[in-house]
C-alpha positions as CSV (number, residue, x, y, z in Angstrom):
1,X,6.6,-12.4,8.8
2,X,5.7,-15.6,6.5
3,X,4.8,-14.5,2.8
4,X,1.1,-15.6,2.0
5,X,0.2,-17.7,-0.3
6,X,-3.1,-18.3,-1.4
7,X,-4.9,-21.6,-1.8
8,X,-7.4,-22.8,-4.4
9,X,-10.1,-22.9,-1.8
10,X,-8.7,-18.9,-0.6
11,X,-10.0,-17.7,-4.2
12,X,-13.2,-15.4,-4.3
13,X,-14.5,-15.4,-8.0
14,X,-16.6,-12.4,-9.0
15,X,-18.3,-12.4,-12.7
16,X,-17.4,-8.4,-14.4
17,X,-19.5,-7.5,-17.5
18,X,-17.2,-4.9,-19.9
19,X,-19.1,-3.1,-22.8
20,X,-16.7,-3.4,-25.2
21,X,-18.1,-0.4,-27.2
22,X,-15.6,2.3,-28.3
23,X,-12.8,0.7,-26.5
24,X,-9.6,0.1,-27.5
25,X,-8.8,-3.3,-28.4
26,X,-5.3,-3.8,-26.9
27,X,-6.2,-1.5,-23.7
28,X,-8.9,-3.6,-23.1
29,X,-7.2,-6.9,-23.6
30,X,-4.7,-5.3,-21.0
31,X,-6.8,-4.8,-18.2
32,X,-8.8,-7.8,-18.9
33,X,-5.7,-10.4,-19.0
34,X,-5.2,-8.8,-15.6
35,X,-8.5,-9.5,-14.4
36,X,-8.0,-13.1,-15.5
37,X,-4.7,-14.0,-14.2
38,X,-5.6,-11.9,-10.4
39,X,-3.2,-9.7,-10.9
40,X,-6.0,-6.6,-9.5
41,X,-6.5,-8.6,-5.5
42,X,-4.4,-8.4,-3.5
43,X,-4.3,-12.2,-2.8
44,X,-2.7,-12.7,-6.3
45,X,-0.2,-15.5,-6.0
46,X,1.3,-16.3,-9.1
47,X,1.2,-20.1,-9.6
48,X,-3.0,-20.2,-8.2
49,X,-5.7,-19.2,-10.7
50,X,-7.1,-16.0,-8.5
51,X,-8.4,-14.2,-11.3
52,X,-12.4,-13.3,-11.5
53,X,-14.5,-14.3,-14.6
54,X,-15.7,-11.8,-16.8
55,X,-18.2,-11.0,-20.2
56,X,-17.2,-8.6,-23.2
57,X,-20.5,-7.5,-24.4
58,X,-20.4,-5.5,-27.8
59,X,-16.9,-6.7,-29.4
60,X,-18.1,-5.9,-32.8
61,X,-17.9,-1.8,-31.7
62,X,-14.6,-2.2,-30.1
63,X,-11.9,0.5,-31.8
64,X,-9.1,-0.2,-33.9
65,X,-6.0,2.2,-34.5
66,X,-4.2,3.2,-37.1
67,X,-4.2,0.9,-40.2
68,X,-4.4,-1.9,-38.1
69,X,-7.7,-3.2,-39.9
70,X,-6.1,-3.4,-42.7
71,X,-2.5,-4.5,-42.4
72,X,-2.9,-7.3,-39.3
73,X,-3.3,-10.9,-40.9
74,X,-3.0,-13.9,-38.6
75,X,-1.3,-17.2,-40.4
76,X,-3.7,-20.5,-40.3
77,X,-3.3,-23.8,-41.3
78,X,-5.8,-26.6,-41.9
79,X,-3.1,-29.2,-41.4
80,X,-3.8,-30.7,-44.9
81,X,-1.5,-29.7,-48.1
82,X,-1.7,-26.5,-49.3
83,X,-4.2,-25.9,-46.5
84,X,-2.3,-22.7,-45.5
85,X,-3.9,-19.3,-45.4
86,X,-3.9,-15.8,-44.0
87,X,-7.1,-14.4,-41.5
88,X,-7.2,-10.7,-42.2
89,X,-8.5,-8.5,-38.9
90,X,-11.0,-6.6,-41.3
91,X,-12.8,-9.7,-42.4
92,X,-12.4,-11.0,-38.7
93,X,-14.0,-8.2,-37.6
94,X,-17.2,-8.3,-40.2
95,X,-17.5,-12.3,-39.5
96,X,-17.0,-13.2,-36.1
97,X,-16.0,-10.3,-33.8
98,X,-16.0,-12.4,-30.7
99,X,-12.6,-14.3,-31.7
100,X,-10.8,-11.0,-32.1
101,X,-11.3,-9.8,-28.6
102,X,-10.8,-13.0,-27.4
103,X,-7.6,-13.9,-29.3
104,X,-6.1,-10.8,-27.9
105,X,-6.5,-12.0,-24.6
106,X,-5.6,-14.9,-24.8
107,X,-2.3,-13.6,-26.5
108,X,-1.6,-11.8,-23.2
109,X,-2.1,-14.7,-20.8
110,X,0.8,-17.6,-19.5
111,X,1.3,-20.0,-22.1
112,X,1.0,-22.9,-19.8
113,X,-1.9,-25.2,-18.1
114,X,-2.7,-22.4,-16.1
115,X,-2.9,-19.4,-19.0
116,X,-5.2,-22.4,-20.6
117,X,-7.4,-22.1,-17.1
118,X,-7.5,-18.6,-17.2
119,X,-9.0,-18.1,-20.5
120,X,-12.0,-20.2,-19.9
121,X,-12.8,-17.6,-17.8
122,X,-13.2,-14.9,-20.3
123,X,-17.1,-15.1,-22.7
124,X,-17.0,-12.4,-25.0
125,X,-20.4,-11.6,-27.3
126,X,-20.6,-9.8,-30.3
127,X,-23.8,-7.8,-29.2
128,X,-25.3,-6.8,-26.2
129,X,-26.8,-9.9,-25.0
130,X,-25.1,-12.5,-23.1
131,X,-26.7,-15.6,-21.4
132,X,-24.7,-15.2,-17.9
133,X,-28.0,-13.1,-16.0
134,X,-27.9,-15.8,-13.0
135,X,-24.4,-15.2,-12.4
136,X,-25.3,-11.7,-11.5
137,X,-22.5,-10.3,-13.2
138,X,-21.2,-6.5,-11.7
139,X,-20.3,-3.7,-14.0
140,X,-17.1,-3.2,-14.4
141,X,-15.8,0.0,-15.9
142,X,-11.8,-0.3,-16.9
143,X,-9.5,2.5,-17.0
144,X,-9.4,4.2,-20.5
């Protein structure tokens, strides 16, 4: 028996809309780095992009544990002198709650031309709206 392998032209995409909204940030990043990469078909072959596109509606309700709000900065650097600085998750979270959902994902993808693929795949929105109605996106429901 040969192993399969799937091809490019093999791949399936379905678009999965998430609600965001009194999840757990790094349980949903989890499941939907997983989604992403194709990990959940059972076509997955590791070096194809088989993963499915999906929309995180209401990131700015997601759940955060413990003291994680305040103690979890993130380094930045404008690339100028004395252009460093720290990006605290509480201030994240007020401003633009989008990049934290997103920067968690991406965090748990390949760090290669492919994990760069994957992520273009993922639209998170900070409210309930999204602009992705023709897609006909399916409701997706990940485990808690």
């Amino acid at each position: 028996m040969k192993t399969y392998s799937a091809r490019p032209t093999d791949v399936k995409r379905r678009w999965l809309l998430v609600d965001a909204s009194g999840r757990t940030l790094g349980r949903l990043a989890t499941q939907v780095a997983t989604v992403l990469k194709g990990k959940h078909k059972p076509i997955f072959t590791p070096h194809i992009d088989t993963g499915d596109h999906v929309i995180v509606i209401n990131a700015s309700h997601i759940a955060l544990t413990g003291r994680k709000p305040q103690d979890k900065k993130w380094f930045a650097h404008t690339m100028y002198p004395g252009g460093s600085y720290w990006i605290q998750l509480k201030e994240e979270m007020q401003k633009h709650p989008d990049r934290v959902v997103h920067r968690a994902v991406r965090g748990m993808l390949p760090k290669t031309k492919l994990g760069r693929a994957m992520i273009t795949k993922l639209k998170v929105y900070a409210g309930a709206d999204h602009p992705h109605a023709a897609q006909q996106p399916e409701a997706w429901e990940p485990n808690r």
